[in-house]
N, C-alpha and C positions, 0 to 999 in steps of 0.2 A: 506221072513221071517223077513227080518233085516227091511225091510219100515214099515210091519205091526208094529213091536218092537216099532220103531217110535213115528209112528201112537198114537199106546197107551202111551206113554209117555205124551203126552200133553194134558195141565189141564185148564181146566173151573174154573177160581178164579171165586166167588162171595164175591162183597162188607160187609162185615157184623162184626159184634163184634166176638173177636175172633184175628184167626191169620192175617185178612185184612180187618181192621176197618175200612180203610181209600182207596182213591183210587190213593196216594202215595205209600201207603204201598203193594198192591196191584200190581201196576207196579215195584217197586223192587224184588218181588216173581217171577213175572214173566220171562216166557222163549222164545222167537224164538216161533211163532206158537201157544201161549193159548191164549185164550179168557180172558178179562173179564168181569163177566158181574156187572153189576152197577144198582140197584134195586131203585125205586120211592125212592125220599128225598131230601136233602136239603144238598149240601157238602160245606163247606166254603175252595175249598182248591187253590191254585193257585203255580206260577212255577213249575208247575206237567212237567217230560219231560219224551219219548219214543226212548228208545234207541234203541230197537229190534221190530222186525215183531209181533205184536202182536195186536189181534182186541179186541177194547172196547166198550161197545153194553150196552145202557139204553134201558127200559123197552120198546116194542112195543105195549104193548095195550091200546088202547086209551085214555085218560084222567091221564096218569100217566105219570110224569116224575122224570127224576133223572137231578136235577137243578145244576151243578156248579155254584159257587156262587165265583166271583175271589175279591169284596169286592174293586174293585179299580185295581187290578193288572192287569196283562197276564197271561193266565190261562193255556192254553195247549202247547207245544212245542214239535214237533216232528220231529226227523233227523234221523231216519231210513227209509229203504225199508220198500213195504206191509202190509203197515197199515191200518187198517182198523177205524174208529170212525165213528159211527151210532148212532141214536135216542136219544141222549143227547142234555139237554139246556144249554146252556152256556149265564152265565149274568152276568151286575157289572164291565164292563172294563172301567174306569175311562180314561180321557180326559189325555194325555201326550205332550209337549212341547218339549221335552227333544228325545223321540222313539218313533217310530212307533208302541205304544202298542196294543199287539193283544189277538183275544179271544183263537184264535187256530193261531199257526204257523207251518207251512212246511218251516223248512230251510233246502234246501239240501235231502231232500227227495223225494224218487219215487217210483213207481208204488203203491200208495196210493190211498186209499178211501174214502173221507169223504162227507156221504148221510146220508141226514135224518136226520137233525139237527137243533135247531132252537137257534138264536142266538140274543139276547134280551139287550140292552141299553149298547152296546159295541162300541167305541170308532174304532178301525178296527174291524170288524166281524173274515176272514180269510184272514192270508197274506202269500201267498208263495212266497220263495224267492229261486232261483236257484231250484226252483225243476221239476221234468220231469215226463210225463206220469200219474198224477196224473187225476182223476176223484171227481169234485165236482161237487155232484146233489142231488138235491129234500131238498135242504135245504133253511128255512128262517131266514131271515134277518129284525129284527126290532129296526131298529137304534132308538137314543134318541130326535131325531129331533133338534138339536143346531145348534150354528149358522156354517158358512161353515169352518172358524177358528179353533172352538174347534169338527170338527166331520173329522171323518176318514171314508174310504173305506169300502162298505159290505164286498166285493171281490175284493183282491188287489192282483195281479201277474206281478212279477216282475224278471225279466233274466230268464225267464223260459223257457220251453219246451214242445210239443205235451201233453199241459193240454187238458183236459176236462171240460168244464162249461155248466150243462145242467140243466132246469127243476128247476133253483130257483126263490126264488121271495125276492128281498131287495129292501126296504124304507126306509123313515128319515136317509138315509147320505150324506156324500158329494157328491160321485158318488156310484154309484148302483154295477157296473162294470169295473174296472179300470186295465189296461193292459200296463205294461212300458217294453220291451225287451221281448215281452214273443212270442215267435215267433212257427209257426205248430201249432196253438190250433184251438179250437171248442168253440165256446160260441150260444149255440143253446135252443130254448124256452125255455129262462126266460122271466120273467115279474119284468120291475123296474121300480117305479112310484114315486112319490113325495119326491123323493133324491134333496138335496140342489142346486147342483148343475148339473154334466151330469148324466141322465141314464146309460149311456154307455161310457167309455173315454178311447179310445187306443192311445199310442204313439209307434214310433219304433218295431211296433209289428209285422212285415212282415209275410208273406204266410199264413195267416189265415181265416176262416171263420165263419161268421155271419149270424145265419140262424135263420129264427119262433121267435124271440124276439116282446114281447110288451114292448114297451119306451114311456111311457107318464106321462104327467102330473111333469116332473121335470124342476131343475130350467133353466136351457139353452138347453137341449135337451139331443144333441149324438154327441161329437167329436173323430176326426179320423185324429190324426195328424202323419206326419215325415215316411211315410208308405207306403210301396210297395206291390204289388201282396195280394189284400186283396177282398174276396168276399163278400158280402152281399145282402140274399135274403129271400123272405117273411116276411120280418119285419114291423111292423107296428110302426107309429112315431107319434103321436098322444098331443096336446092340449101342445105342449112346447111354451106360451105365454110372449111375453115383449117385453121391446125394445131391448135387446142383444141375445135373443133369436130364437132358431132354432129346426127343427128336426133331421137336419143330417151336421154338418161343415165338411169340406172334406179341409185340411188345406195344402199343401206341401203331395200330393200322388201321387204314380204312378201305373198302371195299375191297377186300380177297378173297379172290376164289380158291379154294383147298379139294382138289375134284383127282379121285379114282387115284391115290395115293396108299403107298402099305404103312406102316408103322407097326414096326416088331420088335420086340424084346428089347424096350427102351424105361428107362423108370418113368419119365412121363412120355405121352407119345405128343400130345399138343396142350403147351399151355398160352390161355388166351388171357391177356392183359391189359386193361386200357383200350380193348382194339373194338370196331366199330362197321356192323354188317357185313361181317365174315359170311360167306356162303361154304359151308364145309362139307362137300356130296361125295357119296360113293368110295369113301375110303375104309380098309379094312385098319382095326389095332387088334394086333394079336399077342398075345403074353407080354403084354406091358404091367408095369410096377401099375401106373393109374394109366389107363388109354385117354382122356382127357378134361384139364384142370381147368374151368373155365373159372373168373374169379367175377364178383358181383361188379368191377366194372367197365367189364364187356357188353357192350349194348347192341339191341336187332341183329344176335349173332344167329342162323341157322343151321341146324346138324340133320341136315337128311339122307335117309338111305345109305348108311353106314352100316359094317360091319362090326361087332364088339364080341369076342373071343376067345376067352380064357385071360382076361387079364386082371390080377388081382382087383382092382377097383375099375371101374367104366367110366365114371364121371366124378368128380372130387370139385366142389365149390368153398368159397370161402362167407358166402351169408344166406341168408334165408329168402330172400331176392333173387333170382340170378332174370335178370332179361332176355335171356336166350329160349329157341325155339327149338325143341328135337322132337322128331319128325317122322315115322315111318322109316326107323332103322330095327337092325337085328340083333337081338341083345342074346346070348347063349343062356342069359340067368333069367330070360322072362319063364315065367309059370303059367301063363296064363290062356284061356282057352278059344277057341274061333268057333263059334255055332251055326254062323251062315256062311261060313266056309269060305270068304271073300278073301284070303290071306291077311287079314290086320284082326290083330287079336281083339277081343271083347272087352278086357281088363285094360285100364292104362297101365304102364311102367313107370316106377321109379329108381332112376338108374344110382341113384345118389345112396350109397348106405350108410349108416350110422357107426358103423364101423369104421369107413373111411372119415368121418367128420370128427371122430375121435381120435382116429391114427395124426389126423392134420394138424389137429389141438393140442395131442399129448404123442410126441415121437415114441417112448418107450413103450407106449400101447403093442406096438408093432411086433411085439412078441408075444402078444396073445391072436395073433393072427390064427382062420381058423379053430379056431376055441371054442367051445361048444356055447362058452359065456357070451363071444362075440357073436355066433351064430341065431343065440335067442335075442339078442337086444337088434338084431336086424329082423328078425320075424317079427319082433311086436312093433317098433319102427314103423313096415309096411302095414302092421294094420292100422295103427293110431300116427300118423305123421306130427313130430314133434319137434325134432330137432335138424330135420333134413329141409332141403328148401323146398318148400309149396306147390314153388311154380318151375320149379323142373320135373318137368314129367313129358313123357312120352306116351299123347293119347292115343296112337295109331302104332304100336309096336308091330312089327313083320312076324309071319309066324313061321316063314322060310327066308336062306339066305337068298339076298340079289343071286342072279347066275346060278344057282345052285340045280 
């Protein structure tokens, strides 16, 4: 009897003239467990903050919204448990020097919801800070597209905890995705594309995973720096073009899985740095500038069962050492023949050519690409190894693709 009692105690505010004209006014009403709800229009209100459990719900039917409008400010701030914020827009976060100014903030908040929301010419979209267990999804992100100076973060989590990131889509910011301390999360099918600078950028973000993401078309790709025990699979890496540019940097890691991933038409598809018993399986690179850079100090890195396909170079190193293991992948440029018919070629591969070791050496090389010059200094190369590294090689090359 005493839960039902409860039960009915708790009140459906609506937005309206009257006793909650406003949607300040509104959250002071409010109790532990009401709703409220926020009706199509136009609110000019900002430092609006959520001290109690309490969900806030704009209009769900199509074509209507209910616009906070922060006019320059930060607009929503919330530091309680079980909050809920749905179907609202939030727009108007003006560029700060001074804070990290946000359109919604979680400081210190958990077990939180915020889905289904779109977030329009905002300086940080959402930034949580120290908060745990939270669920952000199906919400977008439409940065103002400036320069990487004056733009902040769609999604930005920071010292956090077994977040959720699912199912959004941010552009026009700095980074798409951005992760400092926030360790046990999920950042699983989003799609971030023409962000200034990373789609994607973790630091110190240990035991987490990255799964079904599209990352394309931004300005240096996807960094994954200072990072331990992190997975990443199904993701697609897609058209991250320039010269500092990449689809995936792997900067100072240890133990990541890199499994059943595409990499396409990116100048490098993966470069490995400092990073430490990478397992990299099952992914294709397709017309990438270099499909992947490992540099001599990446140690007990493995590459197996990959796909390499039409991309100017397959592998590009920086010495004559590399400690990595490749393995039983599919190179499009192997030659080489299978006699007992087992699928692993008879000849080892060397994926490293002397042409990319010269392009890496001397940039204006790059216009003898293709050249009949460059062509023979990779034929003799292969047969006399001299200036490529030793101990990269692929003694088990596939003579068919996985799946194929």
């Amino acid at each position: 009897m005493g839960i039902v009692s409860a039960t009915l105690l708790l009140q459906v505010l609506i937005v309206s003239p009257g006793a909650t004209p406003t949607i300040g006014a509104a959250l002071e009403r409010a109790r532990p467990g009401d709703t409220i709800r926020v009706p199509a229009g136009i609110y000019h209100e900002h430092g609006l903050r959520v001290g109690r459990g309490i969900t806030l719900l704009g209009p769900e039917s199509p074509g209507e919204e209910a616009v906070l409008d922060g006019d320059g400010n930060a607009i929503l701030t919330v530091t309680e448990s079980g909050v809920t914020v749905a179907h609202l827009v939030f727009r108007n976060v003006a560029t700060s020097f001074v804070d990290d100014r946000a359109a919604l903030l979680l400081e210190t908040a958990t077990d939180c919801r915020i889905e289904n929301n779109v977030f329009r010419d905002t300086f940080f979209g959402l930034y949580a800070a120290r908060a745990e267990r939270c669920r952000i999804a199906g919400n977008r992100f439409d940065g103002p597209h400036r320069s990487q100076t004056r733009s902040g973060n769609a999604i930005h989590l920071w010292n956090s905890r077994h977040m959720t990131v699912e199912d959004n889509r941010a552009t026009g910011h700095r980074d798409g995705v951005y992760l400092e301390f926030a360790r046990h999360s999920t950042v699983d099918r989003n799609e971030s594309t023409g962000n200034l600078r990373y789609g994607l950028h973790f630091m110190f973000s240990d035991s987490s995973s990255y799964t079904g993401n599209h990352l394309h078309d931004n300005g240096a790709g996807v960094a994954v720096m200072y990072t331990r025990s992190v997975m990443m699979m199904n993701n697609r890496f897609e058209h991250n073009w320039g010269a500092a540019s990449y689809g995936l940097l792997l900067k100072d890691i240890t133990d990541a899985r890199i499994e059943d991933n595409v990499f396409l038409s990116n100048s490098v598809g993966i470069v490995a740095e400092g990073s430490n018993r990478l397992r990299v399986t099952s992914n294709t690179f397709q017309r990438n500038g270099s499909a992947i850079r490992v540099l001599a100090n990446a140690t007990d890195g493995q590459f197996r069962r990959n796909i390499f396909l039409g991309n100017t170079f397959d592998v590009v190193s920086n010495g004559r050492a590399t400690p990595s293991l490749f393995e039983e992948n599919y190179w499009d440029a192997y030659r080489g023949y299978d006699l007992d018919r087992n699928g692993i070629g008879d000849v080892p591969f060397r994926p490293v050519r002397l042409s990319a070791v010269l392009v890496a050496e001397h940039a204006p090389a790059t216009i003898l690409l293709r050249s009949f010059f460059l062509e023979l200094l990779d034929a003799a190369e292969r047969v006399l190894p001299i200036l490529t590294p030793l101990t990269l090689v692929d003694e088990r090359p596939l003579m068919r693709r996985p799946g194929a």
